[in-house]
Structure formats: C-alpha cells, structure tokens
N, C-alpha and C positions, 0 to 999 in steps of 0.2 A: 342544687338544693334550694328550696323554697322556704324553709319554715326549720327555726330550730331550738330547742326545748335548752335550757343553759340552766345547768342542775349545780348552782353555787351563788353565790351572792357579793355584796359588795364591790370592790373596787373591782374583781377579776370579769362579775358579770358586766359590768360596764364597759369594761375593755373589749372584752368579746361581743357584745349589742355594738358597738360601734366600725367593727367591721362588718359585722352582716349588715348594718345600713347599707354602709359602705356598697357592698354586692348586691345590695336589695332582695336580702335576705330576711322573714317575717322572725319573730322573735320570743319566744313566750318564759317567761316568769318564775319561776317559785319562791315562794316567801313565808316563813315563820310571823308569829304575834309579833315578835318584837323588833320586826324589819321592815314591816307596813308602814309604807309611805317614807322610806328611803328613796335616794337620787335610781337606785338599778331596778327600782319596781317600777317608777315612775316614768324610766325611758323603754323598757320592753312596749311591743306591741301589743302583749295580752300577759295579763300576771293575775296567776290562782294562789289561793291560802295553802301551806301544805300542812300544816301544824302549829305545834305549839314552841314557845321558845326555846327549847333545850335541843342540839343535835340529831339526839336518838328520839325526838317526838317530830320531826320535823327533813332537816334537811341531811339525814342518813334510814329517808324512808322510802327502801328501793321501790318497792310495790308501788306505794299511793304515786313517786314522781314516774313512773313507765304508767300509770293507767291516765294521767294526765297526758302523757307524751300521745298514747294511742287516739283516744279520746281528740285530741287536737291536730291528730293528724300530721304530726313533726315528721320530718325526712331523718332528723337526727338528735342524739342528745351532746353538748359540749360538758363536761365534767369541771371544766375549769381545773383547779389546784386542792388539794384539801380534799375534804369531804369523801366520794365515791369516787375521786379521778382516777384510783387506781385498783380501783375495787374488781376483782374476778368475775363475782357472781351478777354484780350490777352488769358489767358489760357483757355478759352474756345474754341476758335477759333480754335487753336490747337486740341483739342479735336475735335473739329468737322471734321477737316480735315482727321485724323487717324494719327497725330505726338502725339507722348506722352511731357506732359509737364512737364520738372523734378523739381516734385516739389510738393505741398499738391494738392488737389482735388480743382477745382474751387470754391465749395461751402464752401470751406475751408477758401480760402483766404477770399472769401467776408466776412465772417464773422470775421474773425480775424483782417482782412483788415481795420474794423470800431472800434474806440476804444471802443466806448460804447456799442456795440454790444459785441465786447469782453470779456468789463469789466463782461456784465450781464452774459455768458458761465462762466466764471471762476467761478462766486458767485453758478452758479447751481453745478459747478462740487468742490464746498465745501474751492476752496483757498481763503485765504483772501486778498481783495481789499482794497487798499488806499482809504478813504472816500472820494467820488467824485459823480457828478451830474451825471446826464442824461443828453440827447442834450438840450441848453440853447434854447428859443427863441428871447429871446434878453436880452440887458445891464441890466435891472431893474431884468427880472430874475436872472442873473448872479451876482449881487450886491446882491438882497437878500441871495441867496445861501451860498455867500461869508463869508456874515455876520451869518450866521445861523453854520456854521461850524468854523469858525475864521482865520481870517490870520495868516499867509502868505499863498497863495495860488499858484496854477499851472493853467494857462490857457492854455488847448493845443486844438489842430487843431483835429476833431475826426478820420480824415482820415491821420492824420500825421506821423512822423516818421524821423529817425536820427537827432534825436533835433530841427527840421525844426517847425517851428508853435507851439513853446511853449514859452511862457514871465510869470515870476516871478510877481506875484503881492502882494506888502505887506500893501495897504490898498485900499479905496475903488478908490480914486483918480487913484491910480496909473493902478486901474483894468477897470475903464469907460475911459480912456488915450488909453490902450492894445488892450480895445474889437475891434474895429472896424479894428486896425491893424493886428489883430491875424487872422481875419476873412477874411482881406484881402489878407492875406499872404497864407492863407489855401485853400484858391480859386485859387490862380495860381500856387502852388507846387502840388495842389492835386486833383483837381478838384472842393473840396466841402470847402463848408465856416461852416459846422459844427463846434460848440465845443463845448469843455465843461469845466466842472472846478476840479481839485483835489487838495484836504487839502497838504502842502508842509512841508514835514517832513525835519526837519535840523539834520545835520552832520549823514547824511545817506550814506551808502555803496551801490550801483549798482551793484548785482549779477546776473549771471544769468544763466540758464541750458539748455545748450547743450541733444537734445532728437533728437531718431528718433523713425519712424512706420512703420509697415509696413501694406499690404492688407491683412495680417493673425490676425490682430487685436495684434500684437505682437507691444511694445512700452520700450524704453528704452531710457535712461539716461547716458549722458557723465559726469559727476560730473559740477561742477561748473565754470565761467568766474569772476573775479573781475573786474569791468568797470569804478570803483571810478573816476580813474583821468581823470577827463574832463575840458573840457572851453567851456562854453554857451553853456552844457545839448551834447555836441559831443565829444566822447570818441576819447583819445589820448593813453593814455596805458593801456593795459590789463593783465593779467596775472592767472594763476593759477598752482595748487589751491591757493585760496585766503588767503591772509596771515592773516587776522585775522577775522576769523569764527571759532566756536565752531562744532567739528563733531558732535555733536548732534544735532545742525541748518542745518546744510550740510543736513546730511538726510534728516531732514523733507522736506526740499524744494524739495530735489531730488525727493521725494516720491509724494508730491502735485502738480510739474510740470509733472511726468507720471503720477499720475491720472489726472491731467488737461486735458492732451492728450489723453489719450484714452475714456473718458467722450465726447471727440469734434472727434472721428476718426480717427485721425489725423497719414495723412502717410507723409513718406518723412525727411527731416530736420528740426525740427523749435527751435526757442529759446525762453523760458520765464522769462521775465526778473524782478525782483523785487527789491524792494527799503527795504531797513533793516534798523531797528532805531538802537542807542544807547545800547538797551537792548534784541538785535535781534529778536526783533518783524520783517515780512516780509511779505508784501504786494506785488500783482499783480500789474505791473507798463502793460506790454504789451510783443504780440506775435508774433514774427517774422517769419512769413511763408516762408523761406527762407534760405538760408546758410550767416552764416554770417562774416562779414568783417572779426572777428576776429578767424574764425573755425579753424586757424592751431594752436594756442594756445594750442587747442583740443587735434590734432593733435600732438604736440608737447609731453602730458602726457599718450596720450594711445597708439600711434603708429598707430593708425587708419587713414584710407584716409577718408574721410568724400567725397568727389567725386565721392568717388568710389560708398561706400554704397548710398548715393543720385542716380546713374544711374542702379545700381541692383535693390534698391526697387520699379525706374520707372518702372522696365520692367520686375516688378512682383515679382520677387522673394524676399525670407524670407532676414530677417534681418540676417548678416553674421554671428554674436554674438549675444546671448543673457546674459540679465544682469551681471547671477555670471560670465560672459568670460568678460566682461571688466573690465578690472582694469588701476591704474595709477600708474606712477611711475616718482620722480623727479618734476620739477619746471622750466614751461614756461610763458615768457612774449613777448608781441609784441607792440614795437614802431612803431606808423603810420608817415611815415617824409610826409610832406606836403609841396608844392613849395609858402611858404609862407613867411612874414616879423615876425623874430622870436619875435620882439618887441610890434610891431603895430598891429600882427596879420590879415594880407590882402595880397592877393595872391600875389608870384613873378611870372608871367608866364615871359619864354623868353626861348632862348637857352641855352642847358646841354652844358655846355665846356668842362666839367669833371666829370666823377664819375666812383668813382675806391674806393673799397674795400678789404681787405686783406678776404680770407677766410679761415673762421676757425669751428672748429667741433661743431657740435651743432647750427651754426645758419642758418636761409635760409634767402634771400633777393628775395620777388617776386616785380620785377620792372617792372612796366609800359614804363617805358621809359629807352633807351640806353643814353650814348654819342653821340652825335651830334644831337640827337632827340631836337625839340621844344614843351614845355610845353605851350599849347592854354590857354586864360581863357574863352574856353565853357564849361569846364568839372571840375569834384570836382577837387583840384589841387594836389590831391596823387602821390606821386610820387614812391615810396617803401613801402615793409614793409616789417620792420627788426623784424625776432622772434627768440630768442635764447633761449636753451633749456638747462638746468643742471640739476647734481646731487642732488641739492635745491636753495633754495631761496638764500643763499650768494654765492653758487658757478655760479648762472644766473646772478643774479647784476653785480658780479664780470667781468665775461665772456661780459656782456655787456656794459658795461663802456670799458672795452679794443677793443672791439669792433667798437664802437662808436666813439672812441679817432682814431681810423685810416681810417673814410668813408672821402675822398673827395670829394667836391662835388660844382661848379665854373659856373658861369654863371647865376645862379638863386638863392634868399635866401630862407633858408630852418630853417624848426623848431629842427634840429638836438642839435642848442645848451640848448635847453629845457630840450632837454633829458637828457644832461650828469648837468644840473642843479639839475633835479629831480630825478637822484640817487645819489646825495653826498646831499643831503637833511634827514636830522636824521628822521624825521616825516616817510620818503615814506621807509625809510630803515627799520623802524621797523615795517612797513605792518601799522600803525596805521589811516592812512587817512580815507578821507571820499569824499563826493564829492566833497566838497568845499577845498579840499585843495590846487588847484592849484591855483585859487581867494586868499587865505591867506596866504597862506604858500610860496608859492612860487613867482605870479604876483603882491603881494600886495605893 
C-alpha cells in the first residue's frame, strides 16, 4: 500500500499517520470546520474539508469521504474507532470501488455489528453467553422475559456499543420507565431501535481479548485487556494483564475467543469482550470488529504495532507472528483524560491554555489536541491518552501517579484528578475491583 485515506480524526488519526510514516505509507485527511488546524490535519500528507461540524454533516458522510478516497487515488480507507469503523454499508462501498477496507470483511461486520446476531455466532461457535433474549417486540415481551430470567437486568440497544444504549434495570418498573427510552436512544446513535435484554451479573470483571486473522485462515490471540473501571457501562482505565485472573481463566478465554474467530472468519483486528462473575465463570458480552480505543495497552506488553499488522493483513498478507511468537512481558495501563467536570461529570469544551507534560520512559501521550487548540462539544470530548508501561504492576502504578502528578493542563477541566484518586485507592491497588467499583469505592 501506498496511500491511505484515514476516515476519523483526532488522537486515533494520528496514531495511525504515524505508522504509515512509519512504512512509508502517503496519508490523506478529512476534516470538519471545527477540526481545521488541529495536530491530525497538520501531520497527514494531504487533508480535504469534508463538512461542517456536526457528525452527520461531516465525518459520518460515506459518499463525499469514498469520492475523496477515489479522486486521491487511496489503495485504502482506515476507519479508525467510532464513526464508520463498523459500518456495513460504508465498507462495502469501498469494496466496490477497489479501496481495501482495513478492517473485517463486510459480511463480518454486519453480523458482529448486530448484538443478537452475534450473541447466536458465539452460542454456535461453543462460547458461553450471558443469558439474554432475542430481539424484543415490545415492553410486555421484555417484562415477561425479565421476569422469566430475574432481575436485575441489562437492557441494550442490539445495534449498540461504547456503553451508548444500555440502562440497568432492577425491576419491572424501572424496565417499562427504560423501554421506550432505550429504543429511542438506539434509533438516533444507530440507526435501529432494536433491543434486547441480558441477565446483569454483579461485581463482575470486563475482560477482553485482543485477536487478529488473517485470509490464511490463520487466527491469533493478544492475551487479555481488564476494562473493569468504568462510569455508566464507558471504560476509563485499562490495563493488563489483568491483575486478578487465574492463568487458567486466561487461557480458556484466550482459546474460546480464537475459536470464536475463526468459527465467524474473521480477518483483521477484533476484540471479544466478556463479563466474569465472582467464581470466573465468563460470558460473551460482545465483538468489536475493529481496533480498539484501548490497543496500545497491547501494545505496551508485546511490542507489537497493532496498525501495522491491521494494514499488512489488508493487503493480504500472513499474520507477522503466529501464536507460540507472541509473548508478553511487564505491565500496561491506560488513562483516558477527557475534557470533562471531574465532579459533575459533563463536558468542559473551551480553549487548551496549557498542557505540558514532563516525559518520561515508558509512557506515550497520543493527544488529539495541542496548546492553543479549541476543544468543540461536537465530538466524544477525549482529549489524551496516557499509557504507561513497567516492569509490573507496582512498578506502572508507581511510574503513573509520578506521571500524572506533573501533566498541566489550564483552560478546560479534566478527569485527571480521578485518576490520581484511583490509584491511592487500596481496592484498585490490589487489582481487586470489579465494575462497580468506581460507583462505590470511589464516586460514592
């Protein structure tokens, strides 16, 4: 590949421009009003206007981004995360044109794309699923259901994803309150007001496995993510390996997310994510046909470019490594800083006055935004991500609190002081959390 159209923005598009440097790979652009003359416009080799600031005028506009790809001659388009990364109809389009689309096979996404379609792949290809319905037709079915299996329950969106279109329900009340809003919310993040219902397992661990394929029917396994610490179902730190799993849990999942994948095809990057009880039992939660927000983590324990291997197995070729060749070594975590009110939890957009970090070995900061840059609220309000990488788990903690203790950062509030909460927290230090821990342990 020569030239490749990178249809996302901010920190993700700069990740990915910095591997095709990397390869000496050409690089092109798109950009919204209110992202002109950002750090990811500025480093592409060539960047066109595509619209206006809102999503749906802009950068969820299949047509206008493939007539630029063609027009420019791209060998491929990178979707990044977000946006169109998992879109059907976009990667087909592609396909038709003759751009490679990096990333799983159309008929991949579609199906992965849909939870419930998903769910029923997983059950054929032998993993175990969290007890849950099929598509509801409406409230009286989803009440029976509810009741048939017991609360507390999970109502999610079937075409959803990044916690968007999921509400907690812990009796019947609270789930005839949800339906209509869950349904409504599902219809304008995703198109579809699908959903359905799953049994909600407490004080559960969010694992999840890093896999790639390739068109040799060759399939392999990164080891693990721990996704535990969230607020409202949206991961805030990751890290691995995961501090408190059993190697003997490890494997199995490592083993039932590659046969997952290769039972579904499945070329490219994707992640499967599961939910572990108390006595690590582990359940299929869902499959992200994609690269993910948190892939340097990956990165971080094997040394691998995950970008890299995503554009060699577009353009055909073997997997660079197979299984016994990856290994890990050491212990990474990554903080998501968000241009947010670290209290309140609601966006800060405004202007960067300052931000300046001391660097040091081991960590990377991929920033979407410089100083003097303006944080919009059209877009998720990400503003970094810091991922620091040690010898183990006290030597990363360590390394990242000192870390953390010297980012400034003026003009906008940010969730930073979160962070240096939740590692002088004894719970998150001894690996012991679950999902719920930052609701109790920490926001309570």
């Amino acid at each position: 590949m020569k030239k490749i159209l990178i249809a996302n923005r901010g920190e993700i598009a700069l990740r990915i421009m910095k591997t095709c440097q990397k390869m000496g790979i050409e690089t092109v652009a798109v950009y919204s009003d209110a992202d002109e003359g950002l750090p990811f416009v500025k480093a592409a080799d060539y960047a066109f206007r595509i619209g206006e600031a809102p999503v749906a005028k802009s950068y969820l506009l299949k047509d206008d981004i493939l007539n630029i790809a063609v027009r420019e001659k791209v060998d491929a388009i990178h979707p990044g995360y977000g946006f169109l990364s998992e879109n059907t109809e976009f990667a087909q389009a592609a396909e038709a044109k003759g751009i490679k689309f990096i990333g799983p096979k159309s008929e991949t996404l579609a199906i992965m794309g849909d939870k419930v379609a998903a769910r029923k792949t997983m059950k054929e290809a032998g993993v175990p699923v969290v007890p849950g319905s099929s598509g509801l037709a409406d409230m009286d079915e989803a009440c029976a259901y509810a009741s048939e299996i017991g609360y507390p329950v999970i109502l999610k969106a079937s075409g959803g994803g990044g916690g968007i279109g999921m509400q907690r329900c812990d009796d019947e009340e609270a789930l005839k309150k949800s339906f209509a809003s869950v349904k409504t919310r599902a219809k304008a993040y995703f198109g579809n007001d699908d959903v359905f219902i799953e049994k909600f397992i407490s004080e559960a661990r969010h694992i999840e496995i890093q896999l790639f394929g390739d068109e040799f029917g060759n399939v392999v396994h990164m080891f693990e993510r721990d996704c535990s610490v969230q607020r409202r179902n949206q991961k805030v730190v990751e890290e691995s390996p995961s501090p408190h799993l059993s190697e003997a849990t490890r494997e199995k999942m490592c083993a039932a997310a590659v046969a997952a994948a290769v039972h579904a095809g499945y070329i490219n990057a994707g992640t499967i994510e599961f939910i572990v009880d108390e006595e690590e039992n582990f359940y299929f939660l869902e499959m992200n046909t994609r690269l993910q927000v948190e892939h340097r983590v990956t990165e971080g324990i094997t040394g691998l470019d995950l970008v890299e291997w995503q554009i060699r197995t577009s353009a055909g070729e073997k997997l660079p490594f197979l299984q016994p060749e990856i290994t890990k070594e050491g212990h990474s975590i990554q903080f998501r800083l968000y241009a947010e009110d670290p209290v309140k939890f609601i966006p800060s957009p405004g202007l960067i006055k300052a931000f300046t970090f001391n660097e040091m070995d081991g960590v990377i900061v991929d920033c979407a935004y410089a100083e003097g840059d303006t944080v919009t609220p059209f877009y998720d309000p990400l503003v970094a991500k810091i991922i620091v990488t040690g010898e183990n788990r006290p030597d990363a903690l360590a390394k990242a609190e000192t870390f953390l203790n010297g980012v400034k950062i003026e003009g906008i509030k940010t969730n930073l002081p979160l962070f240096l909460t939740i590692l002088s927290n004894s719970q998150f230090k001894k690996g012991t959390y679950s999902t719920s821990f930052l609701q109790t342990a920490v926001l309570a």
